[in-house]
C-alpha positions as CSV (number, residue, x, y, z in Angstrom):
1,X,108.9,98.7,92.9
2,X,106.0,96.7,92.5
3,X,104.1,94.8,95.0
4,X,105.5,91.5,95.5
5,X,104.2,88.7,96.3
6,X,103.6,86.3,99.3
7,X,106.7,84.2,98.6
8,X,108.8,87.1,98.2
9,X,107.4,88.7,101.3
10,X,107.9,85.5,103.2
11,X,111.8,85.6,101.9
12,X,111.8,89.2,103.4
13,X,110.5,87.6,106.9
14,X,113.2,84.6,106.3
15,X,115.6,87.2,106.3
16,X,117.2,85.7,102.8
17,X,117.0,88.3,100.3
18,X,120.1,89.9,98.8
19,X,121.5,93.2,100.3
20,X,119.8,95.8,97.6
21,X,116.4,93.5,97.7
22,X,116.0,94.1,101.2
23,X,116.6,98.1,101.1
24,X,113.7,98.0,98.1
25,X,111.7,95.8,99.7
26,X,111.7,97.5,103.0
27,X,111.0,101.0,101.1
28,X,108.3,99.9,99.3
29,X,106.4,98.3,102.6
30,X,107.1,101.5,104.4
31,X,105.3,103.2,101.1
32,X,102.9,100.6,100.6
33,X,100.2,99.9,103.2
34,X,99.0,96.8,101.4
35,X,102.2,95.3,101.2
36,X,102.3,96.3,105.5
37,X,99.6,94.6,105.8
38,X,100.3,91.5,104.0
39,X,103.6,91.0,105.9
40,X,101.9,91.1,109.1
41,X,99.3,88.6,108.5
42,X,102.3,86.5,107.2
43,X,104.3,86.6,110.4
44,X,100.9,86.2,112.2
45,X,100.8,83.0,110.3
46,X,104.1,81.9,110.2
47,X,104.0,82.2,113.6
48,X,101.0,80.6,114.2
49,X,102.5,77.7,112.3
50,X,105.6,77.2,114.6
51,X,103.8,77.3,117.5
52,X,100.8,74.8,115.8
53,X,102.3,72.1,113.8
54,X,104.6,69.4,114.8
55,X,105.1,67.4,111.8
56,X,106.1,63.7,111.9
57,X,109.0,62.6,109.6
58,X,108.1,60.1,106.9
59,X,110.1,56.9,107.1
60,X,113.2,56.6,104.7
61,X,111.7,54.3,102.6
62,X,108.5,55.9,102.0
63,X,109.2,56.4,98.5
64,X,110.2,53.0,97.5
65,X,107.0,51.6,98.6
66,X,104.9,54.2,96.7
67,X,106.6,53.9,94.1
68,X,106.6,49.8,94.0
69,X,102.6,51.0,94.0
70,X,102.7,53.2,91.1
71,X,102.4,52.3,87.5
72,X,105.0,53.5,84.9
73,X,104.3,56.9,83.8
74,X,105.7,59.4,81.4
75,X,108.1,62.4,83.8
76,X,106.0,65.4,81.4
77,X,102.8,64.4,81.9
78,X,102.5,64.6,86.0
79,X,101.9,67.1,87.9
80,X,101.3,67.0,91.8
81,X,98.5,67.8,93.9
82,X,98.5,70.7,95.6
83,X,98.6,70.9,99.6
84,X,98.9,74.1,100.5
85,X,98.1,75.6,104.1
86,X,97.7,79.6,104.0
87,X,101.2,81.0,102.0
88,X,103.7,79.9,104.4
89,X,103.8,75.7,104.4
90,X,103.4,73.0,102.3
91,X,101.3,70.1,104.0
92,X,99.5,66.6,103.1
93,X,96.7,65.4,105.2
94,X,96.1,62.3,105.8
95,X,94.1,60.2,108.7
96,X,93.8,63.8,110.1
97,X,97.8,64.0,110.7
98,X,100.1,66.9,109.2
99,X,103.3,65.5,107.3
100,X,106.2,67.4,105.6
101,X,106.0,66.2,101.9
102,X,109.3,64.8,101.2
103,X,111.5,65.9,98.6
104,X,111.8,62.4,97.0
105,X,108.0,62.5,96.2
106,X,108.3,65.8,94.9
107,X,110.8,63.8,92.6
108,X,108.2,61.7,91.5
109,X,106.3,64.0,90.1
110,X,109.0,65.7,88.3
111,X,110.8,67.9,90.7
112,X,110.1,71.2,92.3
113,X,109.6,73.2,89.3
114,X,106.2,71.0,88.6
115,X,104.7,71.9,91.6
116,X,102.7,75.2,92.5
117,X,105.0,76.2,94.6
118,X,106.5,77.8,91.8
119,X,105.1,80.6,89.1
120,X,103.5,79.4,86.5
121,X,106.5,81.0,84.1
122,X,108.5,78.1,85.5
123,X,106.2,75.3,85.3
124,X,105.1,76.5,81.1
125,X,109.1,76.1,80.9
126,X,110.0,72.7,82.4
127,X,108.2,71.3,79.4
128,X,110.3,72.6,77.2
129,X,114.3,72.2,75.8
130,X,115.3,75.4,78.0
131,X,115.1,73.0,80.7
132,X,117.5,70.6,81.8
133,X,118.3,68.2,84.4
134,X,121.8,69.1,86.5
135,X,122.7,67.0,88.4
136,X,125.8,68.3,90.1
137,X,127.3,68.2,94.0
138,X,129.7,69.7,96.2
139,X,130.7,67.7,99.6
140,X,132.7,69.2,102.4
141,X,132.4,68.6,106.1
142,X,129.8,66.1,105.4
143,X,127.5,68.5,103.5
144,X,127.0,68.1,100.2
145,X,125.1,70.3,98.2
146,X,123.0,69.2,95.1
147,X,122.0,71.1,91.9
148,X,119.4,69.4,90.6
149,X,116.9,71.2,87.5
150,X,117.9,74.1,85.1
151,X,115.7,76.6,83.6
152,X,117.7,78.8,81.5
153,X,115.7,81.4,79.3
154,X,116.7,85.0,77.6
155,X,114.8,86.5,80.4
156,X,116.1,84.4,83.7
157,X,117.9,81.7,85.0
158,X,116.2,79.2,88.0
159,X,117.6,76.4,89.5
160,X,116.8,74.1,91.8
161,X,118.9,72.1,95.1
162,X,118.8,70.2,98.2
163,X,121.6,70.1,100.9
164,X,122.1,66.3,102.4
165,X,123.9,65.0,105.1
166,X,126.4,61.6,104.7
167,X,123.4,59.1,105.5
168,X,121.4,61.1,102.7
169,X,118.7,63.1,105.0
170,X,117.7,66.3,103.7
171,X,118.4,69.6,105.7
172,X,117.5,72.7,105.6
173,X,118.7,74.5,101.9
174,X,119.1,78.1,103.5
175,X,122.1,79.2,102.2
176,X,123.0,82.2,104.7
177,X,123.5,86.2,105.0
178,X,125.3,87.3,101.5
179,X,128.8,87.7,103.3
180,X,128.8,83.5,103.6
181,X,128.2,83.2,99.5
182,X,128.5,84.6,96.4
183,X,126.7,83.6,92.9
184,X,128.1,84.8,89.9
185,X,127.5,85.0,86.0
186,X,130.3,84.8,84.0
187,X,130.2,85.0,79.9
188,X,132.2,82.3,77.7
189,X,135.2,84.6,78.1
190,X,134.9,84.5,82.2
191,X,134.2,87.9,82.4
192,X,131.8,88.2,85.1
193,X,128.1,89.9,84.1
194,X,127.0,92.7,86.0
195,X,123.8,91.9,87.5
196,X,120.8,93.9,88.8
197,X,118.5,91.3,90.4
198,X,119.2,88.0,92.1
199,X,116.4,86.3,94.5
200,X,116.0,83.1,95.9
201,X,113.4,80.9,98.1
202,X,112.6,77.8,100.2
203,X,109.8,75.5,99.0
204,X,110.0,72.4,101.9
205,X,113.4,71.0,101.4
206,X,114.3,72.5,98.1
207,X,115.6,76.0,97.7
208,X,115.3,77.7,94.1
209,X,117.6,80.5,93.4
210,X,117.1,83.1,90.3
211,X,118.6,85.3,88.3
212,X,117.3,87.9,85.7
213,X,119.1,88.4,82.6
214,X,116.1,91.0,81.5
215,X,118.4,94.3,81.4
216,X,121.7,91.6,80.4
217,X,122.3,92.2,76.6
218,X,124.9,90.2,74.5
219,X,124.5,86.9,77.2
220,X,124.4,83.7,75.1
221,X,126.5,80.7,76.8
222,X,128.4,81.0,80.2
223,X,128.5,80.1,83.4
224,X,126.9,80.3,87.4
225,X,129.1,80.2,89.7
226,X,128.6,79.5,93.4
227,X,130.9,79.8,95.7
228,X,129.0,79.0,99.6
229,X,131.0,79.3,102.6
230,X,128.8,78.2,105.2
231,X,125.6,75.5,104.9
232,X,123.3,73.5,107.2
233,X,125.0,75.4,110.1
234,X,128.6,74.3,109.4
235,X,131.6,75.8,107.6
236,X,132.9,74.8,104.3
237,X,133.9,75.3,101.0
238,X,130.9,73.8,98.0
239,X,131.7,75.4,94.9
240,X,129.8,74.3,91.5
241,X,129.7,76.0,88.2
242,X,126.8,75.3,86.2
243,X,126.8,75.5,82.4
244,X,124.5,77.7,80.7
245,X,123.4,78.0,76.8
246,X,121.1,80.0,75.9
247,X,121.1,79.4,72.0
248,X,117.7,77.3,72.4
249,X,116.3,80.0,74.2
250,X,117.3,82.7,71.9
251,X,115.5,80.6,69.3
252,X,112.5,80.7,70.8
253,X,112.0,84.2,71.8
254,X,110.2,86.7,70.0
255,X,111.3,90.9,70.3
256,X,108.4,92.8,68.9
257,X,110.1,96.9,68.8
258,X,107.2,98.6,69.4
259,X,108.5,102.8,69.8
260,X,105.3,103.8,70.8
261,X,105.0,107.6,72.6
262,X,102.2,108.8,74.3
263,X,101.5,112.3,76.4
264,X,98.8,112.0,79.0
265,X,98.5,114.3,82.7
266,X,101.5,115.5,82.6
267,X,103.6,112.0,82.0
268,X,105.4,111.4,79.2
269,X,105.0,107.1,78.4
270,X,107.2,105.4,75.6
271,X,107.0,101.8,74.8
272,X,110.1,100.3,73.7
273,X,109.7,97.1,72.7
274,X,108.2,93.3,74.2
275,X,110.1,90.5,74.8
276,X,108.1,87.1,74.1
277,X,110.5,84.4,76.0
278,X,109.5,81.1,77.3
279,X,108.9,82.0,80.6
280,X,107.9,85.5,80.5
281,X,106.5,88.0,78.8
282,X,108.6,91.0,79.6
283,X,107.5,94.7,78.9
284,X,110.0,97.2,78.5
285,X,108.9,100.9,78.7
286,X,110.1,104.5,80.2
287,X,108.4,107.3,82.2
288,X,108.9,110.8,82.1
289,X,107.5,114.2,83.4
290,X,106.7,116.5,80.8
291,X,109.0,119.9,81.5
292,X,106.1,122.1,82.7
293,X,105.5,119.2,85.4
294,X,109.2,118.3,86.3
295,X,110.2,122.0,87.1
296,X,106.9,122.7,89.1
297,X,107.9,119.4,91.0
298,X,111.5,120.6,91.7
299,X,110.7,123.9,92.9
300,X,108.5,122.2,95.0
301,X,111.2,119.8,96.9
302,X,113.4,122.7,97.1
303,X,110.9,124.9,99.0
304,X,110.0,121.6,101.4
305,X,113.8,121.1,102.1
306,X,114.7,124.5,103.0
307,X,111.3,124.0,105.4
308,X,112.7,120.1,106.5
309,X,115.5,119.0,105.5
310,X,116.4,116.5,102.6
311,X,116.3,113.3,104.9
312,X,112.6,113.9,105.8
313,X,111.5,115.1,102.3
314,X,113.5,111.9,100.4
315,X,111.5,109.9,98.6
316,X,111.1,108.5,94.9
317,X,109.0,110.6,92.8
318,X,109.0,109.2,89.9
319,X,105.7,108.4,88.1
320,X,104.1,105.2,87.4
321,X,101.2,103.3,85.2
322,X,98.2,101.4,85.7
323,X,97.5,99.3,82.5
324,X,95.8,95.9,81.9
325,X,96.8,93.4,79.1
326,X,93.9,92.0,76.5
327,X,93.6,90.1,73.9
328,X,92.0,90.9,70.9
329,X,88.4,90.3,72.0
330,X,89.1,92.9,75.2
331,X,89.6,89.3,77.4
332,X,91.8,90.4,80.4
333,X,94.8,88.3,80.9
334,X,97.1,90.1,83.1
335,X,97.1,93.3,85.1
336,X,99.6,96.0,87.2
337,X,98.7,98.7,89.8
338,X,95.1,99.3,88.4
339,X,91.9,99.2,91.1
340,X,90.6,96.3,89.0
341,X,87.6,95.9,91.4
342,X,85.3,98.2,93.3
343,X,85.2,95.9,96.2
344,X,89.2,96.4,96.5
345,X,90.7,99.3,98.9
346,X,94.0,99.2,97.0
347,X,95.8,98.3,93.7
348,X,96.5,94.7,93.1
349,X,98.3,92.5,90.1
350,X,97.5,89.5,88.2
351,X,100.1,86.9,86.3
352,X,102.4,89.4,87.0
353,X,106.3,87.8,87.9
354,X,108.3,90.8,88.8
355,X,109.2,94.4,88.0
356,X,112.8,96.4,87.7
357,X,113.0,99.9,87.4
358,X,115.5,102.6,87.6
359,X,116.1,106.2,87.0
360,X,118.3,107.5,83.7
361,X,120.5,109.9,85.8
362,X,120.4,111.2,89.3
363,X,117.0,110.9,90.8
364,X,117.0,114.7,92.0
365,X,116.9,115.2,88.1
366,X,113.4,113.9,87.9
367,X,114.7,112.5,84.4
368,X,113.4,109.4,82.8
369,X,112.6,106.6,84.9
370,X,113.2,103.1,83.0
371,X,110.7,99.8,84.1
372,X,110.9,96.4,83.0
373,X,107.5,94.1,83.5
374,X,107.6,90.5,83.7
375,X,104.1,88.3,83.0
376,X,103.8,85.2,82.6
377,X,103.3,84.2,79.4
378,X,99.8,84.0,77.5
379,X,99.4,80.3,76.7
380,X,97.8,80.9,73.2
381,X,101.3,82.0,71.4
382,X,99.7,83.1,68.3
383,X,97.3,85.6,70.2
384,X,97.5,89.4,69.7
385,X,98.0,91.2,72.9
386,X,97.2,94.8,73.9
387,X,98.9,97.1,76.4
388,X,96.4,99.4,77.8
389,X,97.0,102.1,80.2
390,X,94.2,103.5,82.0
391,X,95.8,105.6,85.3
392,X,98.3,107.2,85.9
393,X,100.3,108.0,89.1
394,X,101.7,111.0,90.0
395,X,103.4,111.9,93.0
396,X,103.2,115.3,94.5
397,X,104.4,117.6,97.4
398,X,101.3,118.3,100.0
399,X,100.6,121.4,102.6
400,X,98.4,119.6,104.7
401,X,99.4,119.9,108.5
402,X,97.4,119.0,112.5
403,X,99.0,120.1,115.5
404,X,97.1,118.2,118.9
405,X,97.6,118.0,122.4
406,X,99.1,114.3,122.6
407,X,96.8,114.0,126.0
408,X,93.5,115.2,124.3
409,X,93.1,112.3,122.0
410,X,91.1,110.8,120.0
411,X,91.5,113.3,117.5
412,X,89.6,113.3,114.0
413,X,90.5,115.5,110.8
414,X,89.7,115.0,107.1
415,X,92.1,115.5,104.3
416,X,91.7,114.8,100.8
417,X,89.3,111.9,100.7
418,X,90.8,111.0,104.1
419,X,88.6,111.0,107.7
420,X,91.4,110.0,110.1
421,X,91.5,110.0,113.8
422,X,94.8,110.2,115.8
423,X,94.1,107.3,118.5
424,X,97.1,107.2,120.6
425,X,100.8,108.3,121.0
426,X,103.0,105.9,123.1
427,X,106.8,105.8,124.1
428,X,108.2,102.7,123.0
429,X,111.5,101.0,123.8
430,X,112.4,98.1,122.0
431,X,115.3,95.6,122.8
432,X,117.7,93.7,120.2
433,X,120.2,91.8,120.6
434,X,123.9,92.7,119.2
435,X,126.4,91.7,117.5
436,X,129.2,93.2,120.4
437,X,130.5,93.2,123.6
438,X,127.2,94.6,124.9
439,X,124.7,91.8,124.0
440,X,121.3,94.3,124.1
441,X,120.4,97.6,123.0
442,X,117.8,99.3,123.7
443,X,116.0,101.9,121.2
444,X,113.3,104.5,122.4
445,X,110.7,106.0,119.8
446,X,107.5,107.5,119.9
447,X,104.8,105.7,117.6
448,X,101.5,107.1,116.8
449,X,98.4,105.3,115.5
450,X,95.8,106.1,113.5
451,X,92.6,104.6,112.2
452,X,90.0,105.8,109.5
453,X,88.3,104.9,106.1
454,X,89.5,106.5,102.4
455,X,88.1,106.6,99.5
456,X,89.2,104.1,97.0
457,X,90.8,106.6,95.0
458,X,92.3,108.9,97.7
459,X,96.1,109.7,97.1
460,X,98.6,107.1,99.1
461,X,100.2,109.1,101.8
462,X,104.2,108.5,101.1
463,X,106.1,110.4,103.3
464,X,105.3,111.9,107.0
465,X,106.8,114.3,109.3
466,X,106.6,115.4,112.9
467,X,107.2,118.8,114.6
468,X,107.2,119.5,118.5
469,X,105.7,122.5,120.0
470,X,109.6,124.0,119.9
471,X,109.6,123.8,115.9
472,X,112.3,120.6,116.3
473,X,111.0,118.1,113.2
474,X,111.8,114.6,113.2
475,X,112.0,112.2,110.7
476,X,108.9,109.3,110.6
477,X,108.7,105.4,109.2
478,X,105.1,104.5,108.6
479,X,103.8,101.2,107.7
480,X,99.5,100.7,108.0
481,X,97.4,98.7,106.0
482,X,94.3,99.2,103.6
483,X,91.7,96.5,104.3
484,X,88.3,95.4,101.7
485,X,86.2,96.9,105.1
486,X,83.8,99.9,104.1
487,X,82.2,102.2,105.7
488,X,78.7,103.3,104.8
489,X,80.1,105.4,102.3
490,X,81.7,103.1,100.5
491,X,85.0,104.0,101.9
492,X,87.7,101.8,102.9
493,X,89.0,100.9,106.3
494,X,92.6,102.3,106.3
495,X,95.5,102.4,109.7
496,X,98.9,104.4,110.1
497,X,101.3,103.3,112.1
498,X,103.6,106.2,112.4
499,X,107.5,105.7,114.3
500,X,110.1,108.0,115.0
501,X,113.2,106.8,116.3
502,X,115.0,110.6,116.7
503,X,112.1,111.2,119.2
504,X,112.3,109.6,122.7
505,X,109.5,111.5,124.5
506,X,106.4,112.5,124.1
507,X,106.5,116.6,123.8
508,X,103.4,118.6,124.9
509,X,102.4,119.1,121.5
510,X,102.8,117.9,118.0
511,X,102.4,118.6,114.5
512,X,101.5,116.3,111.8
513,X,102.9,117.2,108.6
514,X,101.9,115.0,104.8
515,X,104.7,115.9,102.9
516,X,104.4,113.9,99.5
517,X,101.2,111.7,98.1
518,X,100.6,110.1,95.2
519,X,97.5,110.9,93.5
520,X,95.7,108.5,91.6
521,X,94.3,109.9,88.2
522,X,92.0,107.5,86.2
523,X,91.9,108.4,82.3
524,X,88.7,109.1,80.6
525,X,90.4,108.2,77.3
526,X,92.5,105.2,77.6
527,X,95.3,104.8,75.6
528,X,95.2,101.0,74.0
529,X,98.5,99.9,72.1
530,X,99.4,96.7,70.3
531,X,101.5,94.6,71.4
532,X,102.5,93.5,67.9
533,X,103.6,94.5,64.8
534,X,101.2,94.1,61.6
């Protein structure tokens, strides 16, 4: 999975992603010490915002009189300003006072999908034929729920809605936990369309729910279908289906089949083809260990498991890229996984929308792993584009172990581009409330923190486990963060948070084990492929 971004993250905190985007999501943070990072400074804010800002409701007929001030104007040729305070809200200031900007001004300007609260994919495609106004409700129990904008491409579908009450105020669009709903894409025959990745968000009082189609083949005209059980804290029954056609869309996309294969550090890369759609650009290519690699790499997880045990070795190996997109005159436009910048402690992406990816087979096969990039598209059409990879990323099994004295700490040791010191190691016991007869539970674990600098390039530490001084090993969670601080070497500031929840005391001595990294692997020779077909 790639890193995604604040929104997403903020949909994690919201607690409103689907079922299978919350296991990936919270498998990639636990992976991804950026991402760790990132969510905590987002539910530092978020918090912060609760506790900060009390915003006054506009009066009812706020619109009406700026509207009676505005001059006529043409719906396409708006956009709004944008008022944006830190990721998580949406605010205007004026005479030094906060206010929530209501949804009918958004309206004004053209509706939530003209504002920059939305990719710019989105906003490129509201201009165009592939979207269209909705305008359909569902009322029960006073509630009624509105569907208001469409954007219906090859690659994804988006739409927007409010939720109203009878005297026409605007609550809160969260729909609820997937067992209260269920969205569903059916073809012109009914037949419902097996889908891989459905998300959704708030932005103030709209929500916006999507759908890719990029892995959906033979998809022309059907139908959404929602079906919501439960909204704006009452029960109910609001079911709309929304037409979709895709013919307009179809003729405006552009496949380039590209069946390009390269060998390089033991990965095998093949580009299939490109998918030029109105609000995307979507790249779809496969991974693979060459054979010499893959068997080294299972004999490898065999010999760790019969050390551990499967549940502490688990973890994705597949291999991934880091490549940059160019135009012709070597003009970056877009960018995945690379360490674009000397001054960043971690990879980072730009005008990228989303990426899928899946194994072909098993995963213990270490067969070919299949990824779909989304970017938003380059606003020069006619421009050739270049996909060039220049790392690659491989994961691999490690030896490294510390044992310590949990009551002799700090304790400092290098590893591979590493100087880390083991600060503390504290019994926790954390309290949440249940869904039972018994309202609380409590959960012991043992956390351990550590602090240190890396170098930029160091291998990310994946997977961690812990021995006591009786040779029982335990399973561990990490999160940490990688932070632009360096040291006088140039290295970056990097902290571990390390949790297991099978340990509930602190033994007299523990062991450290690394038991998979990825290593980073820059190419000298970088592999530059067109995006095109002469």
């Amino acid at each position: 999975m790639v890193c995604p971004k604040d929104d997403k993250l903020f949909d994690y905190i919201e607690g409103i992603l689907e079922d299978n985007e919350k296991d990936l999501m919270e498998r990639h943070i636990q992976s991804c010490p950026y991402c760790e990072q990132q969510l905590e400074l987002l539910l530092k804010e978020n918090e912060l915002l609760e506790q900060t800002l009390k915003s006054p409701i506009l009066p009812d007929d706020f619109a009406e009189k700026i509207v009676d001030q505005l001059e006529p104007h043409k719906r396409k040729k708006n956009r709004p300003l944008k008022w944006v305070l830190g990721t998580a809200a949406s605010a205007l200031l004026a005479g030094g006072v906060f206010m929530s900007v209501s949804p009918s001004v958004a309206k004004l300007v053209g509706g939530i999908f003209y504002s920059e609260t939305v990719d710019e994919g989105l906003r490129m495609a509201i201009d165009t034929d592939i979207a269209t106004p909705v305008n359909l409700s569902a009322t029960d129990a006073d509630i009624t729920l509105h569907i208001e904008d469409l954007i219906a491409d090859t690659s994804r579908i988006a739409f927007s809605y409010r939720v109203t009450n009878q005297q026409g105020k605007v609550l809160n669009p969260f729909i609820g936990d997937a067992d209260l709903y269920s969205i569903k894409v059916l073809d012109e025959h009914q037949n419902e369309v097996e889908l891989n990745s459905m998300s959704w968000g708030l932005h103030d009082d709209y929500g916006i729910y999507e759908i890719s189609l990029v892995n959906i083949d033979n998809f022309t005209k059907g139908t959404v279908r929602l079906d919501i059980h439960h909204l704006a804290g009452k029960d109910g029954q609001w079911q709309i289906d929304i037409p979709i056609d895709l013919t307009s869309a179809y003729e405006q996309q552009k496949v380039v089949a590209l069946n390009e294969s390269y060998e390089v550090e033991g990965v095998k890369i093949h580009l299939d083809k490109v998918n030029y759609a109105t609000s995307t650009t979507d790249i779809y290519y496969q991974l693979e260990y060459t054979e010499e690699v893959k068997e080294r790499l299972k004999q490898q997880l065999k010999q760790k498991e019969l050390q551990f045990n499967n549940e502490i070795v688990q973890f994705l190996y597949f291999p991934s890229i880091g490549y940059r997109i160019e135009n012709g005159k070597g003009v970056v436009l877009g960018y995945e996984n690379i360490y674009f910048s000397k001054e960043r402690g971690h990879p980072v992406s730009e005008n990228m929308l989303s990426g899928m990816g899946q194994w072909d087979g098993e995963p213990s096969e270490l067969g070919p792993y299949k990824q779909i990039d989304s970017f938003v598209p380059n606003k020069n059409a006619e421009e050739e584009l270049y996909f060039v990879v220049d790392t690659i990323y491989r994961p691999k099994i490690s030896e490294f172990s510390i044992t310590f004295n949990p009551k002799e700490l700090p304790k400092t040791f290098e590893y591979n581009g590493y100087e880390l010191t083991i600060d503390s190691v504290q019994e926790k016991t954390d309290y949440s409330l249940q869904k039972s007869w018994m309202p609380i539970q409590r959960q012991k674990s043992v956390e351990i923190q550590l602090s240190g600098f890396a170098l930029q390039k160091a291998p990310n530490i994946e997977k961690w486990a812990l021995e006591d001084e009786k040779g029982n090993k335990y399973t561990i969670h990490h999160g940490g963060s990688t932070l632009d601080e360096t040291d006088q070497q140039g290295r970056f500031k990097r902290t571990f948070e390390l949790v297991s929840s099978e340990l509930e005391e602190i033994p007299e001595e523990m062991t450290l084990h690394i038991i998979a990294e990825t290593e980073v692997i820059p190419l000298k020779n970088e592999i530059r492929i067109p995006l095109f077909k002469n």
